[in-house]
N, CA, C and O atoms as CSV, one atom per row, in Angstrom:
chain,resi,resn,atom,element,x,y,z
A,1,UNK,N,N,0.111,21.771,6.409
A,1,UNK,CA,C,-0.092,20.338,6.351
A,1,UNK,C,C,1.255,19.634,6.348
A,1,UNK,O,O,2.196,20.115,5.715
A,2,UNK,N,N,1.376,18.446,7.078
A,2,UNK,CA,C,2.466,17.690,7.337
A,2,UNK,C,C,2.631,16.893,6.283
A,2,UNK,O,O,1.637,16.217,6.019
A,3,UNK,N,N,3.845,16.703,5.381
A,3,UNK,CA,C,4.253,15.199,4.451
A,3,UNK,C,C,4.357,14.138,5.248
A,3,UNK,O,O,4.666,14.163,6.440
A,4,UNK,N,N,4.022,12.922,4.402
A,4,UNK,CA,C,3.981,11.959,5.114
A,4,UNK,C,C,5.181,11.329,6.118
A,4,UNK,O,O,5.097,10.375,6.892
A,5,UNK,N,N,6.090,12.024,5.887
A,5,UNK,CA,C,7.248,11.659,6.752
A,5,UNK,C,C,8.168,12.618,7.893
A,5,UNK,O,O,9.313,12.723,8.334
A,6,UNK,N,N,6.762,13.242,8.026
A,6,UNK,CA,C,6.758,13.753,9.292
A,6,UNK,C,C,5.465,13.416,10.026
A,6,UNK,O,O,4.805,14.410,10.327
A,7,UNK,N,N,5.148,12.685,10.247
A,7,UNK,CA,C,3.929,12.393,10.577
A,7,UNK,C,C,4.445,10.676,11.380
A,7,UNK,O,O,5.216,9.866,10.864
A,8,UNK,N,N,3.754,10.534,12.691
A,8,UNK,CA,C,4.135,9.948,13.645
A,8,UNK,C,C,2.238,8.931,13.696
A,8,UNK,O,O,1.183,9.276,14.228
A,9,UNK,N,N,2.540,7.870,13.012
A,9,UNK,CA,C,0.903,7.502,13.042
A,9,UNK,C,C,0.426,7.037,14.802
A,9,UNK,O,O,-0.414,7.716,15.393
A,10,UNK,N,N,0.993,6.000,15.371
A,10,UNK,CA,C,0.572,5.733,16.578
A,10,UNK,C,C,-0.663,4.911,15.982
A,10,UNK,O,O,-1.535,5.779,16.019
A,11,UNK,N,N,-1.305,3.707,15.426
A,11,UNK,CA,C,-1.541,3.399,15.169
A,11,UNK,C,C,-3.116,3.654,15.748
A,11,UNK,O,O,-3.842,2.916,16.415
A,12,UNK,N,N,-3.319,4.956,15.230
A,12,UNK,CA,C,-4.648,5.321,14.829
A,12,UNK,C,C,-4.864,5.535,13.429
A,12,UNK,O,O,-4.060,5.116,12.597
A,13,UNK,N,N,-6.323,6.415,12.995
A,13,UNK,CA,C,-6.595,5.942,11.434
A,13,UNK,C,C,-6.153,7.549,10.867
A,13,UNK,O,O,-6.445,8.568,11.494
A,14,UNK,N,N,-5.420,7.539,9.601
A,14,UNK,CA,C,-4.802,8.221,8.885
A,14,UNK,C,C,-5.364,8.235,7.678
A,14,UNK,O,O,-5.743,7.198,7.135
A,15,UNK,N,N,-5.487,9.553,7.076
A,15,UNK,CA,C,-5.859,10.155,5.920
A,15,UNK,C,C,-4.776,11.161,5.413
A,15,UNK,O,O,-4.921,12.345,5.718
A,16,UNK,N,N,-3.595,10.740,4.587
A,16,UNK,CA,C,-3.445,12.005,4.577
A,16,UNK,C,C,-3.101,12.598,2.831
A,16,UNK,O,O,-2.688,11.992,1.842
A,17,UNK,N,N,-3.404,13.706,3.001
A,17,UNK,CA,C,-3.631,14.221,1.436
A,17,UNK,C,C,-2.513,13.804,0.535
A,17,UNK,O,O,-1.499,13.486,1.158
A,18,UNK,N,N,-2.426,13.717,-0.836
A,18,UNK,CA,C,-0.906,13.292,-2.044
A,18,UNK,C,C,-0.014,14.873,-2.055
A,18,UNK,O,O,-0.650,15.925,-2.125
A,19,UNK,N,N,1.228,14.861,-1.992
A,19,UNK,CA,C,2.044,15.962,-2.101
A,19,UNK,C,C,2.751,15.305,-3.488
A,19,UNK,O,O,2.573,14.139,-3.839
A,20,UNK,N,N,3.400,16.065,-4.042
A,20,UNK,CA,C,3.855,16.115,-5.373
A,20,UNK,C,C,5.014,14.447,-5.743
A,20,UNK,O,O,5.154,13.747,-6.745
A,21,UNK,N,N,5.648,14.407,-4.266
A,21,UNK,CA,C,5.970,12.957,-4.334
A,21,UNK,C,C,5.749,12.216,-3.254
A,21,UNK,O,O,6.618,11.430,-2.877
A,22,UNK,N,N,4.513,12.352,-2.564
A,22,UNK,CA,C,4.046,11.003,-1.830
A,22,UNK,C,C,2.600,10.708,-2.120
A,22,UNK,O,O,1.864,11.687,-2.240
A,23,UNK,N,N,2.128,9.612,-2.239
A,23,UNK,CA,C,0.926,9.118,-2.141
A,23,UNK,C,C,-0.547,9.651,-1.459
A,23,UNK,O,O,-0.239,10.491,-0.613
A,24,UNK,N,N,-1.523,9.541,-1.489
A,24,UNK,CA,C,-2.788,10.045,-0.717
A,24,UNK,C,C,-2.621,8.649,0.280
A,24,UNK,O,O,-2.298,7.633,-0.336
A,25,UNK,N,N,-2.768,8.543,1.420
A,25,UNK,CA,C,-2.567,7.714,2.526
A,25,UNK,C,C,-3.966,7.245,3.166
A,25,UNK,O,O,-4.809,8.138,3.256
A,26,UNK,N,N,-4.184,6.468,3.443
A,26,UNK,CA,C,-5.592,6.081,4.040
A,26,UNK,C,C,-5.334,5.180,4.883
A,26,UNK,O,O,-4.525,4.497,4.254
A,27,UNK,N,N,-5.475,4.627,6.018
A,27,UNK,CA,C,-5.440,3.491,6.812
A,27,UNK,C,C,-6.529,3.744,8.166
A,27,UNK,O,O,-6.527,4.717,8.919
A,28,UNK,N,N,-7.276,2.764,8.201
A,28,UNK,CA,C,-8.800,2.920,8.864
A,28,UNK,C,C,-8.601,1.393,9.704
A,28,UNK,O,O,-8.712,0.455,8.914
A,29,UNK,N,N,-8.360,1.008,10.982
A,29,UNK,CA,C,-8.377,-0.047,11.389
A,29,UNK,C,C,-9.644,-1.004,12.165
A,29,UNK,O,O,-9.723,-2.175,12.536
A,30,UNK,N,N,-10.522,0.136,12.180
A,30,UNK,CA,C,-11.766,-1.233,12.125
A,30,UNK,C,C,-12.242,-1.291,10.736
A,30,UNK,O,O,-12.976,-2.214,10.381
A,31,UNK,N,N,-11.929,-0.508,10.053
A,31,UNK,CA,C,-12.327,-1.281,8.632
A,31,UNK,C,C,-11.900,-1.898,7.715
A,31,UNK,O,O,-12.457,-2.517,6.807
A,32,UNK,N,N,-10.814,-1.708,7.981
A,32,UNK,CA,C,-9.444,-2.922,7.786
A,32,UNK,C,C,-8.649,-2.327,6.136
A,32,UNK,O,O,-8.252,-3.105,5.269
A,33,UNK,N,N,-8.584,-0.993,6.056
A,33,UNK,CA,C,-8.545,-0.316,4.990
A,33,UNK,C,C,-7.212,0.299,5.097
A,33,UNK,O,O,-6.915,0.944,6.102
A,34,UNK,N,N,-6.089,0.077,3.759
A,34,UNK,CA,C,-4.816,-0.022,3.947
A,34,UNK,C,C,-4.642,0.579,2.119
A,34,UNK,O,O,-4.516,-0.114,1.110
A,35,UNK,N,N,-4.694,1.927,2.237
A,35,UNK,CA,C,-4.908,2.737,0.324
A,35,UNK,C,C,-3.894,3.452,0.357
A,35,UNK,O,O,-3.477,3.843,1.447
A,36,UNK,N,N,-3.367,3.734,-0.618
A,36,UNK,CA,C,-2.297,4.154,-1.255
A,36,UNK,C,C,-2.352,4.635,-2.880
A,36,UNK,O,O,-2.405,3.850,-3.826
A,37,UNK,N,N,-2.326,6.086,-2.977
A,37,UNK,CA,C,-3.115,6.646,-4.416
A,37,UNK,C,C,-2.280,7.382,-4.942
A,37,UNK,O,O,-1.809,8.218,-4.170
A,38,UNK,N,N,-1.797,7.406,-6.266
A,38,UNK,CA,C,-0.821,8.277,-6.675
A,38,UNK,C,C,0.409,8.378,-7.258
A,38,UNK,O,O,0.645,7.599,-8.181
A,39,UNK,N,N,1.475,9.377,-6.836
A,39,UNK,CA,C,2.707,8.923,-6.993
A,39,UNK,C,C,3.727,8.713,-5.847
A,39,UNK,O,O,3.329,9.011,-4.721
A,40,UNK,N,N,4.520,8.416,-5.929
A,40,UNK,CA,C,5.324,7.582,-5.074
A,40,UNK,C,C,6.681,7.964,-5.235
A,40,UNK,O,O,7.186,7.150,-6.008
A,41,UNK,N,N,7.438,8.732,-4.910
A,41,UNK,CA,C,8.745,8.693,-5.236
A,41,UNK,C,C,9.823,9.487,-4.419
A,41,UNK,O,O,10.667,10.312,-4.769
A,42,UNK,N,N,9.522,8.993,-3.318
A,42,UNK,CA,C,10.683,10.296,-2.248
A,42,UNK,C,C,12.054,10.149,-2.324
A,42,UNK,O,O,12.606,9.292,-3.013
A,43,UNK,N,N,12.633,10.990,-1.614
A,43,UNK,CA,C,14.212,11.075,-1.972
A,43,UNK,C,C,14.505,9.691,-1.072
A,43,UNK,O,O,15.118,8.749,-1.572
A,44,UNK,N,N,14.009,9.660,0.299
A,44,UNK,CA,C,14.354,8.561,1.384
A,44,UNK,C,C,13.003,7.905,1.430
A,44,UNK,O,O,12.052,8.472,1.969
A,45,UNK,N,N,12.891,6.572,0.805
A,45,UNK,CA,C,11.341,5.656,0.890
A,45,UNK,C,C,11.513,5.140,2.281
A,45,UNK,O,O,10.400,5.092,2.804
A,46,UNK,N,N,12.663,4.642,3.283
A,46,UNK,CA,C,12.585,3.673,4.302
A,46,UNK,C,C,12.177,4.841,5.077
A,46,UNK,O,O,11.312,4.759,5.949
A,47,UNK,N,N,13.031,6.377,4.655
A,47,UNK,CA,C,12.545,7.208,5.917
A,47,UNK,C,C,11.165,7.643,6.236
A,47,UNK,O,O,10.572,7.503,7.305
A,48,UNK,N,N,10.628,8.351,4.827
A,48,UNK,CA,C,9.057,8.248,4.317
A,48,UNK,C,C,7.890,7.243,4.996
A,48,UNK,O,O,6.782,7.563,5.427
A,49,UNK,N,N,8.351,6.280,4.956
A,49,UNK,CA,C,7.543,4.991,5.211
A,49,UNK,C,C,7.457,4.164,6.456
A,49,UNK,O,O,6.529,3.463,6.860
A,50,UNK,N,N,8.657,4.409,6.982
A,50,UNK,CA,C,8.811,4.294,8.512
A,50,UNK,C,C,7.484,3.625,9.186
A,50,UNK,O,O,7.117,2.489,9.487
A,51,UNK,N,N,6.811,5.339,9.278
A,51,UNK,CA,C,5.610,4.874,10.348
A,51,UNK,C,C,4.672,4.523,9.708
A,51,UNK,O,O,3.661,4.533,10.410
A,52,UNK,N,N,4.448,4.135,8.471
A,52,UNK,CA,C,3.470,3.288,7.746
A,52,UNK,C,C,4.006,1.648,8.214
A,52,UNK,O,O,3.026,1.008,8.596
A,53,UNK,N,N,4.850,1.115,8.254
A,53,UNK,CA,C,5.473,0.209,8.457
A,53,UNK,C,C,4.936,-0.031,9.860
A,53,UNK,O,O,4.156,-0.947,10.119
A,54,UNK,N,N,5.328,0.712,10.618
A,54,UNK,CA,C,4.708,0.506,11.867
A,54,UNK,C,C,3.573,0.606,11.956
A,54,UNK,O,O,3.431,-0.316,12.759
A,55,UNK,N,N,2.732,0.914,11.825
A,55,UNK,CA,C,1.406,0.840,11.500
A,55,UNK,C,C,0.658,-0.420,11.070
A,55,UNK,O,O,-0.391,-0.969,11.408
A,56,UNK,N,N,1.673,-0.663,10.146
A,56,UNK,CA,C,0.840,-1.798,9.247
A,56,UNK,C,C,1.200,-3.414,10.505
A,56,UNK,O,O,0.403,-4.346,10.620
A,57,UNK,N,N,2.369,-3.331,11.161
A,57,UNK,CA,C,3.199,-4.250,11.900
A,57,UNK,C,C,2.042,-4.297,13.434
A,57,UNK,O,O,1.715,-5.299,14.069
A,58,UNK,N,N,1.734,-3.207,13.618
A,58,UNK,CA,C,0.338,-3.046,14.816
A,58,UNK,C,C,-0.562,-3.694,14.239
A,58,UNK,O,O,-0.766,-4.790,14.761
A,59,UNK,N,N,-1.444,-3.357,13.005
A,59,UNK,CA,C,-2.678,-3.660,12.727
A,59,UNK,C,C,-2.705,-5.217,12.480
A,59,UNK,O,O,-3.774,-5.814,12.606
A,60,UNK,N,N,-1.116,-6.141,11.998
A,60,UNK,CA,C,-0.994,-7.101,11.898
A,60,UNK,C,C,-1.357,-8.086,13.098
A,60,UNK,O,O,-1.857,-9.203,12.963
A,61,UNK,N,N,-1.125,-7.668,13.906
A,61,UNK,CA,C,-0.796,-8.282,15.447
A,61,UNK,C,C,-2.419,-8.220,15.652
A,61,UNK,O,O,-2.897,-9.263,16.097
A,62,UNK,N,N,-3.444,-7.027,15.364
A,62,UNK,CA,C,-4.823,-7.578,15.827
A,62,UNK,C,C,-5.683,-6.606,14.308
A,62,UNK,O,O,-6.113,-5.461,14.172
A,63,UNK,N,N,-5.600,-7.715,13.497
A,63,UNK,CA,C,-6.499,-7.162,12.328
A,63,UNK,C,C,-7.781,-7.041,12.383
A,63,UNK,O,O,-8.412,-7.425,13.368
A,64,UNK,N,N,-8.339,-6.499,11.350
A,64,UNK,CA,C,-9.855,-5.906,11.396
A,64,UNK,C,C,-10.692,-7.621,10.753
A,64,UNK,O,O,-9.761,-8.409,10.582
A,65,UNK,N,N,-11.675,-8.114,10.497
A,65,UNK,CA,C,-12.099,-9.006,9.934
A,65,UNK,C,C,-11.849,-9.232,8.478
A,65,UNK,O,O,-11.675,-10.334,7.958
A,66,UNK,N,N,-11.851,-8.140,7.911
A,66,UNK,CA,C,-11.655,-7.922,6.546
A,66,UNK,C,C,-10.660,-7.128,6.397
A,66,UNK,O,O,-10.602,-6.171,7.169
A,67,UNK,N,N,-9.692,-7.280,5.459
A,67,UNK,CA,C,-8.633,-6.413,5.272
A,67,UNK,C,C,-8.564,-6.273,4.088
A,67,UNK,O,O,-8.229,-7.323,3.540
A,68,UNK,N,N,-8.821,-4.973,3.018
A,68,UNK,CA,C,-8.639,-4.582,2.148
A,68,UNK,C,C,-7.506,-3.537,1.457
A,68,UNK,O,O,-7.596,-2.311,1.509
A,69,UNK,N,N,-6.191,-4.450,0.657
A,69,UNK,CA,C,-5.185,-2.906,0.110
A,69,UNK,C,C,-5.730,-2.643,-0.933
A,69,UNK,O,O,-6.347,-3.488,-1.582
A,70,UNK,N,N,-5.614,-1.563,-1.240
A,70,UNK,CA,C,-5.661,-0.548,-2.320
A,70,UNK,C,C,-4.787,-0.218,-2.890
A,70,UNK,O,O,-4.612,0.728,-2.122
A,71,UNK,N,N,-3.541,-0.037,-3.996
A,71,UNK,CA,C,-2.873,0.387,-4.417
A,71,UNK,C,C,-3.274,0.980,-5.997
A,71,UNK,O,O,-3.684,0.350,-6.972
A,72,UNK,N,N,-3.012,2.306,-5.853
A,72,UNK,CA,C,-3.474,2.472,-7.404
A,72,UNK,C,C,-2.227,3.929,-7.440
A,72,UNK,O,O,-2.455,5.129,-7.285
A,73,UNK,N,N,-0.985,3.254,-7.691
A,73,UNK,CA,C,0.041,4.277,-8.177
A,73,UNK,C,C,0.485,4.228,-9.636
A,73,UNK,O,O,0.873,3.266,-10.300
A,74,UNK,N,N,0.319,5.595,-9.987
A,74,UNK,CA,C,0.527,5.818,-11.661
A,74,UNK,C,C,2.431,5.568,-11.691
A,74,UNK,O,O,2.996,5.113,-12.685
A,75,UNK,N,N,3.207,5.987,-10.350
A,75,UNK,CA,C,4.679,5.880,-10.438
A,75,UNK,C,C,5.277,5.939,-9.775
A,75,UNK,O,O,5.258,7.070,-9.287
A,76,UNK,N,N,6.427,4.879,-9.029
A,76,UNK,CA,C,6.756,4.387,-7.759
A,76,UNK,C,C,8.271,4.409,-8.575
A,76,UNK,O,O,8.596,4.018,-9.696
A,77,UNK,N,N,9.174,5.178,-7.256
A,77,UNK,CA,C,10.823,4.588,-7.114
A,77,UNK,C,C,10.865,3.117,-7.149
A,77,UNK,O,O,9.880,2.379,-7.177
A,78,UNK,N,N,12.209,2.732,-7.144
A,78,UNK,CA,C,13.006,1.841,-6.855
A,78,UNK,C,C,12.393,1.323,-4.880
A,78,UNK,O,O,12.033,0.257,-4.380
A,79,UNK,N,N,12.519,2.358,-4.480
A,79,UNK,CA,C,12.524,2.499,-2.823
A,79,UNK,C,C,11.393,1.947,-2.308
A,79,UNK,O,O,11.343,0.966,-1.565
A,80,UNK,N,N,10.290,2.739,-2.805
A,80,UNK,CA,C,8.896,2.695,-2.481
A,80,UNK,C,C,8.490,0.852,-3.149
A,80,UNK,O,O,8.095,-0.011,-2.364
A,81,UNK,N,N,8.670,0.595,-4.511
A,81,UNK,CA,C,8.547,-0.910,-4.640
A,81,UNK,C,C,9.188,-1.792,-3.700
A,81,UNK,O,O,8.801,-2.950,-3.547
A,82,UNK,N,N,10.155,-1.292,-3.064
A,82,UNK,CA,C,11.112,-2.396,-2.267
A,82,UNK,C,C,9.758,-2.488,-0.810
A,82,UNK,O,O,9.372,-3.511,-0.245
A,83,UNK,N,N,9.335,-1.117,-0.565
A,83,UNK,CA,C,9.200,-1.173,0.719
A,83,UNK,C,C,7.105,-2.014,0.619
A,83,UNK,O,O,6.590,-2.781,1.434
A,84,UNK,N,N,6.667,-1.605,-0.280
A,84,UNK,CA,C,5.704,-2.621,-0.692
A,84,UNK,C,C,5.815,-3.837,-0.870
A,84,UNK,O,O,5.106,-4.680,-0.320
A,85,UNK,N,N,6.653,-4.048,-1.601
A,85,UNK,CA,C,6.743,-5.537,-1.731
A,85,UNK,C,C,6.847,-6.489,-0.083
A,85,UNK,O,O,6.193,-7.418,0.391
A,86,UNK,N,N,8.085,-5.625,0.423
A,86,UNK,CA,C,7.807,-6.417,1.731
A,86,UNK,C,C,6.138,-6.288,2.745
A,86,UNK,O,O,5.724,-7.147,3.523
A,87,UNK,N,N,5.605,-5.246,2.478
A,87,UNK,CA,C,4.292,-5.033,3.353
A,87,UNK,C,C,3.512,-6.114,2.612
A,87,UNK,O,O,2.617,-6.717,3.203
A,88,UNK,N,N,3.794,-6.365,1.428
A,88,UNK,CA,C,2.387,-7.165,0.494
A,88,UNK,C,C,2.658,-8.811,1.004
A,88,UNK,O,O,1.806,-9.642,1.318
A,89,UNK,N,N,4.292,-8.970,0.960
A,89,UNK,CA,C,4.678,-10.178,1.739
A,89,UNK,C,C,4.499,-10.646,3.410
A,89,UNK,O,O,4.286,-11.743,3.928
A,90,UNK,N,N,4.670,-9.416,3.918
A,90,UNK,CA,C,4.501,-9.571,5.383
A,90,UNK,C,C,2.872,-10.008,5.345
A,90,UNK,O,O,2.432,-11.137,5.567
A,91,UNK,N,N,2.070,-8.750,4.989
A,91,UNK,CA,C,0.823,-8.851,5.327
A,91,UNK,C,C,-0.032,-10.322,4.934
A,91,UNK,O,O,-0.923,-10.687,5.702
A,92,UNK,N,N,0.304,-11.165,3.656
A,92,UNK,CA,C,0.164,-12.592,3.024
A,92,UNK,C,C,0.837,-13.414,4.291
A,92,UNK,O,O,0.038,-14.146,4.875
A,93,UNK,N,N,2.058,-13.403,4.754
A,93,UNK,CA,C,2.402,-14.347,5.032
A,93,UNK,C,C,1.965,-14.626,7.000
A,93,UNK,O,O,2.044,-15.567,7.790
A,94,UNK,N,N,1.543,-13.288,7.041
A,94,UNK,CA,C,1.133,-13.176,8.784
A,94,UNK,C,C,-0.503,-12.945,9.050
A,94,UNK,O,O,-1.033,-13.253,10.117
A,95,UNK,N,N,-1.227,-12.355,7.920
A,95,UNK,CA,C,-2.284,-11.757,8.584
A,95,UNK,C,C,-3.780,-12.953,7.907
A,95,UNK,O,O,-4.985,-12.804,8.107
A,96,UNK,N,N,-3.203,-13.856,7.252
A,96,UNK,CA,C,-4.263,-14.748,6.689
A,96,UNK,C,C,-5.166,-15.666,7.658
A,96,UNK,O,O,-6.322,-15.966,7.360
A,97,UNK,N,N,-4.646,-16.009,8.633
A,97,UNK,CA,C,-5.435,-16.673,9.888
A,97,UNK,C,C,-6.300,-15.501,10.621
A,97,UNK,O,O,-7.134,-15.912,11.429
A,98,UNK,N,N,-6.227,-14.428,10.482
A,98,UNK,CA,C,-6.476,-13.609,11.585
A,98,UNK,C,C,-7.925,-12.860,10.464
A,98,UNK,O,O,-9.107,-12.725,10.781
A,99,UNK,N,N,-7.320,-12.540,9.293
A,99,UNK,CA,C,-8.308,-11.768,8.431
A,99,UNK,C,C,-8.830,-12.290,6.969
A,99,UNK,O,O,-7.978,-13.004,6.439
A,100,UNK,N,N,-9.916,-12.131,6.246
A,100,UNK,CA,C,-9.475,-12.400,4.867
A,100,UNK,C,C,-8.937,-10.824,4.184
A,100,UNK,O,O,-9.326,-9.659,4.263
A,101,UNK,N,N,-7.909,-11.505,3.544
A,101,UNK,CA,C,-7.094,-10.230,2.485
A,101,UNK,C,C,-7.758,-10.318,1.054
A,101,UNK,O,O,-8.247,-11.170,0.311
A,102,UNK,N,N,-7.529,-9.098,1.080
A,102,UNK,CA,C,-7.806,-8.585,-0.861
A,102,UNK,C,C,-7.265,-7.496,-1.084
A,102,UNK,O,O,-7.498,-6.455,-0.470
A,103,UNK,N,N,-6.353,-7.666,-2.145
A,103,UNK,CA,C,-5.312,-6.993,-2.902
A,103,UNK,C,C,-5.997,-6.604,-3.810
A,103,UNK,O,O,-6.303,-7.472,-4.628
A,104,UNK,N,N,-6.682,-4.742,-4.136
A,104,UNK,CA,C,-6.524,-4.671,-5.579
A,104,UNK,C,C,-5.932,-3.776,-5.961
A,104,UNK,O,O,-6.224,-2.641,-5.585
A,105,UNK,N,N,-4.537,-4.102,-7.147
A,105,UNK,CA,C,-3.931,-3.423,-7.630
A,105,UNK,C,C,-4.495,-2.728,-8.867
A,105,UNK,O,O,-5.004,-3.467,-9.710
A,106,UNK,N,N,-4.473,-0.933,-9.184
A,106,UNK,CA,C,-4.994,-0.175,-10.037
A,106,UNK,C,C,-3.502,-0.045,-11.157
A,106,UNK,O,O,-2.317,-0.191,-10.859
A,107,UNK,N,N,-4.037,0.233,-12.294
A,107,UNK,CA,C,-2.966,0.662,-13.214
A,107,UNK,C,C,-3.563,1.135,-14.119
A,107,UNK,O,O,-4.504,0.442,-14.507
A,108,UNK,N,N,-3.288,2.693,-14.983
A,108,UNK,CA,C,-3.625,2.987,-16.135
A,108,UNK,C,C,-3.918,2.346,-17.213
A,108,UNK,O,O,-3.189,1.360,-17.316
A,109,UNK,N,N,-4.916,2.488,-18.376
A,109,UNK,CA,C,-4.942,1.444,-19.381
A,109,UNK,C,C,-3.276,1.945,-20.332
A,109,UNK,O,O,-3.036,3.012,-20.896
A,110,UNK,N,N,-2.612,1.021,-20.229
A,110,UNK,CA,C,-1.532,1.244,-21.460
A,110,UNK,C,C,-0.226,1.272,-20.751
A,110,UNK,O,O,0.894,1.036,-21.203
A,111,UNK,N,N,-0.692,1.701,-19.219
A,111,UNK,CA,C,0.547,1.938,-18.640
A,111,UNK,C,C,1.352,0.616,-18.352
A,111,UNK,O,O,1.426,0.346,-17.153
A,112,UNK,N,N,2.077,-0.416,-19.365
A,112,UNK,CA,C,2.583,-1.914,-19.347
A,112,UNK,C,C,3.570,-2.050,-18.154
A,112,UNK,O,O,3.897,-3.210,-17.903
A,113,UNK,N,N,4.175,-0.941,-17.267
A,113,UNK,CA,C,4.876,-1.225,-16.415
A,113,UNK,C,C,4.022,-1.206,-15.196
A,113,UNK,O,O,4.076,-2.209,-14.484
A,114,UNK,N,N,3.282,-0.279,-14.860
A,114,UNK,CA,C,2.806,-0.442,-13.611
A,114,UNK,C,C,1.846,-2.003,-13.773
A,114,UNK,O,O,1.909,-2.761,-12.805
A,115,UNK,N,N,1.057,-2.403,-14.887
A,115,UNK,CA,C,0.349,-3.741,-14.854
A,115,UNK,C,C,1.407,-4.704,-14.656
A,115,UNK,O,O,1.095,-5.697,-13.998
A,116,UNK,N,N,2.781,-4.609,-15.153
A,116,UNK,CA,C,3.772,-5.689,-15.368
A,116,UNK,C,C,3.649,-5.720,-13.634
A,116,UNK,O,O,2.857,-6.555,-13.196
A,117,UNK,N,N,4.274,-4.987,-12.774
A,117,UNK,CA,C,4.721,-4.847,-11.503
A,117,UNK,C,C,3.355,-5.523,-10.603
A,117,UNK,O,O,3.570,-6.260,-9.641
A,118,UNK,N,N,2.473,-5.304,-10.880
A,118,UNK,CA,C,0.796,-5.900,-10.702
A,118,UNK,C,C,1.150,-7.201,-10.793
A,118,UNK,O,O,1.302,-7.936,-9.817
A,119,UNK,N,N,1.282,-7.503,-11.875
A,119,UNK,CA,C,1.539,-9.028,-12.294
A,119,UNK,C,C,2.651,-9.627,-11.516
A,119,UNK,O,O,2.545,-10.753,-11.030
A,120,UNK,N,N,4.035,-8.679,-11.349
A,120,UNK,CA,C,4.658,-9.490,-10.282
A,120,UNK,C,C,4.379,-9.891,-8.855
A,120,UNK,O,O,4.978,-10.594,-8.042
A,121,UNK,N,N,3.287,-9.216,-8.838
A,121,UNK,CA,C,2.903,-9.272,-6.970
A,121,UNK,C,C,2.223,-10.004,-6.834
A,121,UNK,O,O,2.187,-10.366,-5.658
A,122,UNK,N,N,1.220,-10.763,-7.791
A,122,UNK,CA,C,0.135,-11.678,-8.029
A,122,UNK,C,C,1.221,-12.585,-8.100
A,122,UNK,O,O,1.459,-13.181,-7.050
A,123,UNK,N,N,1.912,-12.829,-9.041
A,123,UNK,CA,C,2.655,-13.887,-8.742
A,123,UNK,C,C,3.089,-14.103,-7.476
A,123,UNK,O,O,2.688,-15.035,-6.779
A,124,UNK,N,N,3.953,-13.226,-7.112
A,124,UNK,CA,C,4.688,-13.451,-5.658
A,124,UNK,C,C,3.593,-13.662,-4.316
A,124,UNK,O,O,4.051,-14.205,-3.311
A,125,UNK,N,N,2.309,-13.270,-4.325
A,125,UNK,CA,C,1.647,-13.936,-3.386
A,125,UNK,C,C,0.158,-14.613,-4.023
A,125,UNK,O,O,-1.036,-14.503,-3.746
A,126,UNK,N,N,1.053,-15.440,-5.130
A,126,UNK,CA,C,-0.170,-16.792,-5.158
A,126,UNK,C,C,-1.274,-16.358,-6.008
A,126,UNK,O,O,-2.364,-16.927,-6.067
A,127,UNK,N,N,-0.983,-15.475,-6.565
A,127,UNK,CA,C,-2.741,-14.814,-7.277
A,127,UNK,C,C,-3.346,-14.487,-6.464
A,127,UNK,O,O,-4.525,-14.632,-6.785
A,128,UNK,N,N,-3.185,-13.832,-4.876
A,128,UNK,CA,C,-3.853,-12.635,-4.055
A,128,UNK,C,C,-4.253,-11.319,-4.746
A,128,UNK,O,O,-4.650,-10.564,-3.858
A,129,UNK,N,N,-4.311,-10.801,-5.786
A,129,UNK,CA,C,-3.668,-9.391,-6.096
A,129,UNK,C,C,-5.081,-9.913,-7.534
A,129,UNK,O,O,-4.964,-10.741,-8.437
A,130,UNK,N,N,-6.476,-8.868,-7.121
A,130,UNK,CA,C,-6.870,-8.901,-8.424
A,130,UNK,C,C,-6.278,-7.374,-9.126
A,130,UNK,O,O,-6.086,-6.470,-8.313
A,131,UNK,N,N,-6.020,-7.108,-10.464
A,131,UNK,CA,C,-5.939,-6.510,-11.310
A,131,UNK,C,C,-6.500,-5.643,-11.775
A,131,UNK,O,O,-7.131,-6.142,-12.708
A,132,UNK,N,N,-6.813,-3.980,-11.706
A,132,UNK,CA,C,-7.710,-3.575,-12.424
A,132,UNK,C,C,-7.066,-2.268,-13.262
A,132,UNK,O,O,-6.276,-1.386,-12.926
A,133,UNK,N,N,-7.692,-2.526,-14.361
A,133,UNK,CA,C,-7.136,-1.663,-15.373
A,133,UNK,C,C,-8.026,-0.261,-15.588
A,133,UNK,O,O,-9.077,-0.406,-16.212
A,134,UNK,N,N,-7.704,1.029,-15.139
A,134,UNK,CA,C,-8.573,1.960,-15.392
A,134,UNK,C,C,-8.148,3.339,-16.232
A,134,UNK,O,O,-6.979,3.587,-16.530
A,135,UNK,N,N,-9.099,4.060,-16.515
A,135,UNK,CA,C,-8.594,5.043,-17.349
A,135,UNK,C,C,-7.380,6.151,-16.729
A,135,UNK,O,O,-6.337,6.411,-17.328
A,136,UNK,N,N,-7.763,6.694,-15.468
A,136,UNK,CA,C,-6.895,7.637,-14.943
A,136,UNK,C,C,-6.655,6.998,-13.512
A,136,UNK,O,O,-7.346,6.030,-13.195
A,137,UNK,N,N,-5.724,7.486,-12.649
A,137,UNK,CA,C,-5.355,7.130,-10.993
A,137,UNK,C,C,-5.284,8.507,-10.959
A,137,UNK,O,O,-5.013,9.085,-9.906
């Protein structure tokens, strides 16, 4: 099985399993499904993420009707927050005429940093981003 950063999407739909530091991957473009499960923490996030980026930059240009992210990471680098934050911004600031968006961000009960980081993204796009607090990710 390939890590996610060897893997060349071509903007078809992707599943791909969590390795010890990348995420479980999901992206489905007629169903407008954009998930991300897990942990998060590669040595290179821009290299890692690359063709998620591209991916997400295709599906922008002709979105599904509904567009739903998923994020439910128990623990993200420095890298990996940088490179979300811009997808959560891009995707708010380009794909709202074209689709309706819904953000829901997952976080452990107790875990105060991953909810804090939740809370910054709600802020940063307007209260897009509902919140959900669960026992395990």
């Amino acid at each position: 099985m390939k890590d996610l950063d060897e893997i060349t999407f071509n903007f078809v739909d992707v599943e791909i399993q969590a390795t010890k530091r990348t995420p479980y991957l999901k992206l489905n473009k007629a169903e407008g499904i954009i998930e991300l499960r897990g942990k998060s923490f590669p040595e290179n996030a821009t290299s890692t993420y690359w063709s998620l980026n591209r991916w997400i930059a295709e599906y922008i240009a002709y979105p599904a009707k509904n567009t739903n992210i998923c994020i439910a990471l128990s623990f993200m680098n420095s890298g990996t927050s940088r490179l979300i934050t811009e997808m959560l911004k891009n995707m708010h600031s380009t794909i709202g005429i074209k689709s309706n968006l819904t953000v829901n961000w997952y976080y452990e009960k107790g875990d105060t940093e991953m909810e804090s980081i939740g809370q910054y993204y709600n802020e940063l796009l307007e209260g897009l981003i509902v919140l959900h607090e669960v026992d395990k990710i």
